[in-house]
VOMI-396431 format. One record per residue (C-alpha): x, y, z. Coordinates in nm, 2 decimals. Example, Ala and Ser with C-alpha at 12.3 -4.5 7.8 and 13.67 -1.06 7.14 Angstrom:
<rs>
[[1.23, -0.45, 0.78]]
[[1.37, -0.11, 0.71]]
</rs>
This chain:
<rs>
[[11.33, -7.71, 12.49]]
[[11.43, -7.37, 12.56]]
[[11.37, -7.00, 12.40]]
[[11.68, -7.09, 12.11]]
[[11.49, -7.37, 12.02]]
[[11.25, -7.18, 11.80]]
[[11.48, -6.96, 11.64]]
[[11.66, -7.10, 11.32]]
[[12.01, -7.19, 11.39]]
[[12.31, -7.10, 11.24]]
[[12.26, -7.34, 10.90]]
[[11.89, -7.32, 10.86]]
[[11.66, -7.18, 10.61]]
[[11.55, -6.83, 10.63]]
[[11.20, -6.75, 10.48]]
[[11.23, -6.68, 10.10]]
[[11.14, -6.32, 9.93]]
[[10.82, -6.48, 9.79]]
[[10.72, -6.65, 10.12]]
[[10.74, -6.35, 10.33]]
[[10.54, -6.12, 10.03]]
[[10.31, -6.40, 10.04]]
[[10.23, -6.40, 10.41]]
[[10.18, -6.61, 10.66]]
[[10.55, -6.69, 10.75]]
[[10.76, -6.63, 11.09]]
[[11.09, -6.64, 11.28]]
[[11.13, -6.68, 11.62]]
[[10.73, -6.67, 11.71]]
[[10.76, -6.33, 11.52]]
[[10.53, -6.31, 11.20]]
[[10.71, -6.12, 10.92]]
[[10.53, -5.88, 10.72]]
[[10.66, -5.72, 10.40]]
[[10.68, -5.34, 10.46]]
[[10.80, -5.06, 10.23]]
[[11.03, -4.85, 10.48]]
[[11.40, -4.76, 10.44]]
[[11.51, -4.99, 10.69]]
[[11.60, -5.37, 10.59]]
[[11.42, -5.46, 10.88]]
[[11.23, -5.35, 11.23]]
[[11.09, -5.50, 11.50]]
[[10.77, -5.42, 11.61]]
[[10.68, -5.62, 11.92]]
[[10.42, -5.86, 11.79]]
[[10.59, -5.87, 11.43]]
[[10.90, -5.81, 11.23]]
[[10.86, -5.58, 10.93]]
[[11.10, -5.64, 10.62]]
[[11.14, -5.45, 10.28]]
[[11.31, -5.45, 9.96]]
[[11.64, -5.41, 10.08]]
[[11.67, -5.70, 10.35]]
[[11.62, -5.92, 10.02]]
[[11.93, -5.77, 9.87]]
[[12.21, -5.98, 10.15]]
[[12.26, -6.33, 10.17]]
[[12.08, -6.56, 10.34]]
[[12.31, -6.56, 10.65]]
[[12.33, -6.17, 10.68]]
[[11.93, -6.19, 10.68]]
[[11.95, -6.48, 10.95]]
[[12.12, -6.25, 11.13]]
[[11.93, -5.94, 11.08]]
[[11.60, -6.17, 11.19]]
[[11.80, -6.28, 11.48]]
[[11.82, -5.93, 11.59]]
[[11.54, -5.85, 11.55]]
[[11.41, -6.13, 11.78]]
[[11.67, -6.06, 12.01]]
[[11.52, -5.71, 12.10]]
[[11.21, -5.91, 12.23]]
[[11.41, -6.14, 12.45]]
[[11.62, -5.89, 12.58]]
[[11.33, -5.65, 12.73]]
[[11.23, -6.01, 12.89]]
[[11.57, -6.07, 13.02]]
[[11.58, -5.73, 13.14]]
[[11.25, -5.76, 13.29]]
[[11.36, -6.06, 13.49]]
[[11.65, -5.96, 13.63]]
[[11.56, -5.62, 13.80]]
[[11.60, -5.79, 14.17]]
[[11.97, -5.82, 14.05]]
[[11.97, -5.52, 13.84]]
[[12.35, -5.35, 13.90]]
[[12.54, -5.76, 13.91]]
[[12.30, -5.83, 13.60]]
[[12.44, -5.49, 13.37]]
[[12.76, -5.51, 13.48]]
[[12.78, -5.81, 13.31]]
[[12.71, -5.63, 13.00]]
[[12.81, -5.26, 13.01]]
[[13.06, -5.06, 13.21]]
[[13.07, -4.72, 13.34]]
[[13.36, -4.50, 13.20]]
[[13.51, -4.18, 13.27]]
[[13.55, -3.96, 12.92]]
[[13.94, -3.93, 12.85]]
[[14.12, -3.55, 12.91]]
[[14.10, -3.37, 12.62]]
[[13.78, -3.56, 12.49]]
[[13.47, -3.36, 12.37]]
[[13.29, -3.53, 12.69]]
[[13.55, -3.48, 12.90]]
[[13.53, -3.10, 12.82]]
[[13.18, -3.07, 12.86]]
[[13.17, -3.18, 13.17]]
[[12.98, -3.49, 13.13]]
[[13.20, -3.72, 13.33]]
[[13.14, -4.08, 13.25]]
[[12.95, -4.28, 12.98]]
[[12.79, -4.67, 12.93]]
[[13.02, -4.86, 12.76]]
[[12.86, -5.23, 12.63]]
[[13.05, -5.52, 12.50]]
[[13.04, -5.40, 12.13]]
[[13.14, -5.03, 12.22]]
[[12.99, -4.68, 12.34]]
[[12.62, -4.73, 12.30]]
[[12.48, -4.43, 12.46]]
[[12.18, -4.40, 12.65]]
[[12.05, -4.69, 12.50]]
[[12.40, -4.90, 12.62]]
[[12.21, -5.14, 12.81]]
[[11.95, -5.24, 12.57]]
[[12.14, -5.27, 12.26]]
[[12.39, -5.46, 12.41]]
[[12.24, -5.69, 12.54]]
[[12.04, -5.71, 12.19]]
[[12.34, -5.76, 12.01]]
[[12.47, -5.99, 12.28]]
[[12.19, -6.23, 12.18]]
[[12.21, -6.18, 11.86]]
[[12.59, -6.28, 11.89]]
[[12.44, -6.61, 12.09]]
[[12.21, -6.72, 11.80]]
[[12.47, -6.69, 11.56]]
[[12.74, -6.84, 11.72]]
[[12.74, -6.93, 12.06]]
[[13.11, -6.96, 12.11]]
[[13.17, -6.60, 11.93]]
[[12.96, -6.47, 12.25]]
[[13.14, -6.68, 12.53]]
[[13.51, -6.57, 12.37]]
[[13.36, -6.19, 12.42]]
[[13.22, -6.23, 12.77]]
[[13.18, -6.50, 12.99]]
[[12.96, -6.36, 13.20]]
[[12.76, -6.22, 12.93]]
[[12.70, -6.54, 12.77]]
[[12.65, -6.75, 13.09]]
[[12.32, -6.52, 13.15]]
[[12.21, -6.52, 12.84]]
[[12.27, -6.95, 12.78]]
[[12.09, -6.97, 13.10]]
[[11.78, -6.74, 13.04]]
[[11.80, -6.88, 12.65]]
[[11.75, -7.24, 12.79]]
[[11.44, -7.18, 12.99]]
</rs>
């Protein structure tokens, strides 16, 4: 059994509205707590906080905000394992790029920016793509591997562990 293995898959049940109010319900190791906040959702490390408005999607667009939210975990841990490989590891997720002529970064000077596999991501590029990059693997595998090879190759390989 690997990581996936204790996330819900792509047809399963996520926690009902009076479950999680209720307490004492989790996903993917993660308990969830009903918070009031003005986010659907956030990940706190050791828990995932939910409020009134994660309630109002469907069951799969709350799988997948869950599976997000999960996926932040395992990406600091994927991260965290590949720093011996650390340039062949993130250029399998984000690419450097130089700012177009006649761009705003371009005229400021700045050079280049972090590009991941969903877009410009900013300083952040690294961990949120990789985020959403799992997040794209627990909700459809084959969604991930049509994206990125690579991407999903580390990712099926650290998820089976």
């Amino acid at each position: 059994m690997g990581k996936a293995d204790f996330i819900l898959g792509n047809n399963d049940r996520v926690p009902t509205e009076e479950e999680i109010k209720q307490g004492g319900t989790s996903y993917g190791g993660l308990p969830i707590k009903y918070k009031s906040m003005k986010a659907e959702a956030k990940n706190m490390t050791t828990e995932i906080w939910v409020s009134d408005k994660f309630f109002q999607y469907s069951q799969d667009q709350q799988r997948h905000i869950l599976n997000h939210e999960v996926a932040h975990n395992l990406s600091d841990e994927l991260m965290g394992n590949n720093h011996h490989r650390w340039q062949e590891f993130a250029g399998n997720f984000i690419q450097e790029k130089e700012y177009p002529k006649g761009s705003y970064g371009y005229k400021n000077g700045w050079g280049s920016f972090w590009e991941g596999l969903y877009g410009d991501m900013g300083a952040t590029a690294l961990s949120e793509t990789l985020t959403r990059a799992i997040t794209e693997y627990l909700d459809d595998p084959s969604r991930l591997k049509q994206r990125s090879i690579e991407a999903y190759k580390e990712i099926d390989e650290f998820m089976k562990k």
